[in-house]
C-alpha positions, 0 to 999 in steps of 0.5 A, a space after each residue: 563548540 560555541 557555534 553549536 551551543 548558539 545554533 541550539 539556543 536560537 533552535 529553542 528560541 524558534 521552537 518555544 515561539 512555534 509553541 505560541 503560534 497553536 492556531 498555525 501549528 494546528 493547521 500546519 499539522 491537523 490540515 494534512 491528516 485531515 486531507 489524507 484520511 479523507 481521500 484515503 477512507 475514500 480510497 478504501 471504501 472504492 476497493 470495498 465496493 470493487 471487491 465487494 462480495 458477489 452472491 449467487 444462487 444455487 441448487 445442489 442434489 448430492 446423490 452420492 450422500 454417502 461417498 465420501 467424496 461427494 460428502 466434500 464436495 458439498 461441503 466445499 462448495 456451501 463453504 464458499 462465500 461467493 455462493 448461496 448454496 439451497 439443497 434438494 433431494 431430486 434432479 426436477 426440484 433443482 430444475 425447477 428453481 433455475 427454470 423460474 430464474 430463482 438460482 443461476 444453477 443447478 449441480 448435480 453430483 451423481 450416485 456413483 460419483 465417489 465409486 467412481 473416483 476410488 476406481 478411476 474411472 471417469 466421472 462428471 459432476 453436472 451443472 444446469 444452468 439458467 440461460 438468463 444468467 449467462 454471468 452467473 452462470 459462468 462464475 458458477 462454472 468456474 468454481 466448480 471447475 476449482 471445487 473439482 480440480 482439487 478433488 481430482 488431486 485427491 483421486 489420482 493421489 489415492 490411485 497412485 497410492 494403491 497402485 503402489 501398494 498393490 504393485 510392492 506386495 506390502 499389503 498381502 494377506 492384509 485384511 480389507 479393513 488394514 489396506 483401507 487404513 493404511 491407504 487413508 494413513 499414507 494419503 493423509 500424509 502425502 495431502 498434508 505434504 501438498 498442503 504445505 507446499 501450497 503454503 510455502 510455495 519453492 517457486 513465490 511470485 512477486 510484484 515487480 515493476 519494469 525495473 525488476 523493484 519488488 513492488 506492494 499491492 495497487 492500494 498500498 502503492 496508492 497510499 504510499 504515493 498520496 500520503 507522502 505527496 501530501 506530506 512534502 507538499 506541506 512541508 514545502 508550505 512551511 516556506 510561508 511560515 518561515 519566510 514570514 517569520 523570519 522578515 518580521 523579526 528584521 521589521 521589528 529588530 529582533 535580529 538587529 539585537 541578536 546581531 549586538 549579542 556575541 552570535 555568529 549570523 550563521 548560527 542565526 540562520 542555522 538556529 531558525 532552519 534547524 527549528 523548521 527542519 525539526 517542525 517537518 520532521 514531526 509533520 512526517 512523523 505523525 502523517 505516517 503514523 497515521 497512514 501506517 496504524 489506520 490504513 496499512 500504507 507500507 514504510 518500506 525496508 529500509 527506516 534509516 533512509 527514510 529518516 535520512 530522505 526525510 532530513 534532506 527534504 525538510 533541510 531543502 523546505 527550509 533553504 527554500 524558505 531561507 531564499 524566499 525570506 532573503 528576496 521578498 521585500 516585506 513579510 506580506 510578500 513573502 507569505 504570498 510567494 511562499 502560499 503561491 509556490 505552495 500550491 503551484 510547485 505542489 501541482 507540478 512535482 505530482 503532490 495533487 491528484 496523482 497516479 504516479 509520480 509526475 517524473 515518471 510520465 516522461 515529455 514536457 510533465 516530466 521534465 517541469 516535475 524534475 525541476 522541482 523538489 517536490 517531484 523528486 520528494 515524491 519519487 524518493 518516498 515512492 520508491 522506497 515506501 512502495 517499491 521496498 527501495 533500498 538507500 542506492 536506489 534513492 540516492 540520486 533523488 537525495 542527491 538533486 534534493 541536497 543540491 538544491 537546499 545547498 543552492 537555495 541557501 547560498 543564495 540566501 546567506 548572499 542576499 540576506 540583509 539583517 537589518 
């Protein structure tokens, strides 16, 4: 019980002089979201203009104004934001307007095009095209042919129902106007049956990788790999501030007094790592807040693991800075090596400017990514947070993670001089 109560006293010594640092710690957390909202607003405003929405121009003559069918039609293509839908009276007028290259198209839905359906007979909704606007005119196309297909359901449902009720007797001596009803009543329950389905589909498609690992739309997974990429990236920058720190302390003689106090030096080292380790957690906490609220980055189906990830990066962080601290000669040094390994571990495990995680890409990245934590960090977050990964799925990631932390920190404790 002792060992923990100092271990907690000198967390707290740690955290209340993190406190007296605010420029540091300004840095340390307003950097990153700074960084990662800039790329990610980037990010966004490239999937605006990619899916920007396209407007094409397009004259439509509904001859069948008084069918019901024909009626949908019209209503269901100037419901299409893709198209801006003008409305004349004659075949010539609409024509013209294609001809001066004024519209992409001209539909023309015919007179007996509803007669038509309700007989099953063949039918055709006409569409002039301009020459010029061979692109436009193939969206066009293919619009209709979707606008068509779904009343084309409508058609055959309505056959197939008066076939039936025709066929069964069930309507003899039933007046026009009560066969009419009960048509329309049996075809609006079979078309909301069909409408739900669509809804619920029994047969859902899903994104998977090659691995068969449910996957997020392409700018989730984008997010989900540059925000935590960002994130390990700075955590594994507190190796700069910790080493530093922890080498000041022995040049001034802080730790040769704490040496004179009744404190194990494990609840020394264990006090100043558990402060940083907590420091990361919060960097964590707040970036992924962020990302989540303002860009929709996904968390993944599984928060205990990834608080349990986030624990075993942090805790590997501060054995690295442990290591540092223990090898460099001076605080000078130590906060060059640990800004140098910042940014050139970073690069290597894929925490800049990358697609995927660099582990993946196989040949020589590959291999240099996996001898690094970072590029294990990097992979762990994207499989969970990406991939909806479970605990199996990252613990040999967790694993390497550990294991380093664990090497890191022996080294450590072995070379480590308080005095």
């Amino acid at each position: 019980m002792n060992a923990i109560y100092y271990t907690l006293s000198v967390t707290w010594k740690e955290i209340q002089l993190m406190f007296k640092q605010r420029g540091v710690l300004a840095v340390y957390f307003l950097l990153p979201l700074l960084l990662s909202s800039m790329m990610g607003s980037i990010n966004l405003m490239t999937q605006s203009d990619e899916e920007a929405t396209i407007l094409l121009h397009v004259c439509l003559v509904n001859q069948d104004a008084d069918g019901a069918y024909g009626i949908e039609v019209a209503k269901a293509l100037q419901s299409i934001d893709e198209l801006d839908v003008g409305v004349y009276d004659t075949v010539a007028e609409a024509e013209e307007q294609v001809a001066k290259g004024e519209a992409a198209a001209a539909i023309v839905i015919p007179a007996d095009f509803s007669r038509d359906i309700y007989s099953y007979t063949r039918t055709a909704i006409e569409v002039i095209v301009d020459p010029g606007q061979s692109e436009g005119a193939s969206i066009v196309a293919g619009i209709m042919n979707q606008v068509v297909a779904e009343v084309t359901i409508w058609g055959e449902v309505q056959y197939g129902i008066r076939a039936v009720l025709d066929g069964s007797g069930l309507l003899a001596g039933a007046s026009v106007e009560q066969q009419g009803a009960v048509e329309t009543q049996t075809l609006g329950v079979v078309m909301t049956a069909l409408n739900e389905m669509r809804r619920t589909p029994a047969i859902a498609v899903a994104n998977e990788d090659l691995e068969g690992a449910q996957t997020e739309g392409w700018i989730e997974a984008f997010f989900a790999l540059m925000f935590p990429a960002i994130a390990v990236m700075f955590i594994f920058f507190g190796v700069a501030w910790l080493a530093p720190a922890l080498l000041r302390e022995r040049e001034a003689g802080t730790l040769r007094r704490l040496l004179a106090a009744p404190i194990p030096r494990g609840a020394i080292i264990a006090g100043k790592m558990l402060a940083f380790m907590l420091l990361a957690c919060m960097q964590v906490v707040v970036l992924f807040s962020v990302a989540n609220i303002g860009f929709k980055m996904p968390l993944g189906q599984a928060p205990v693991t990834l608080v349990a990830l986030t624990l075993v990066v942090a805790f590997a962080s501060t054995a690295l800075g442990m290591m540092v601290a223990a090898l460099a000669k001076t605080s000078k040094q130590a906060d060059s090596v640990g800004v140098l390994m910042g940014f050139i571990l970073g690069g290597i495990g894929g925490c800049i400017g990358a697609r995927e995680p660099f582990v993946r890409s196989g040949g020589f990245l590959g291999v240099l990514s996996s001898l690094t934590p970072h590029g294990h960090a990097v992979e762990a977050y994207y499989r969970l947070m990406a991939e909806n990964g479970t605990f199996v799925d990252i613990l040999p990631r967790m694993g390497i993670l550990l294991v380093m932390g664990i090497v890191f920190f022996g080294i450590a404790v072995w070379r480590f001089k308080f005095e």
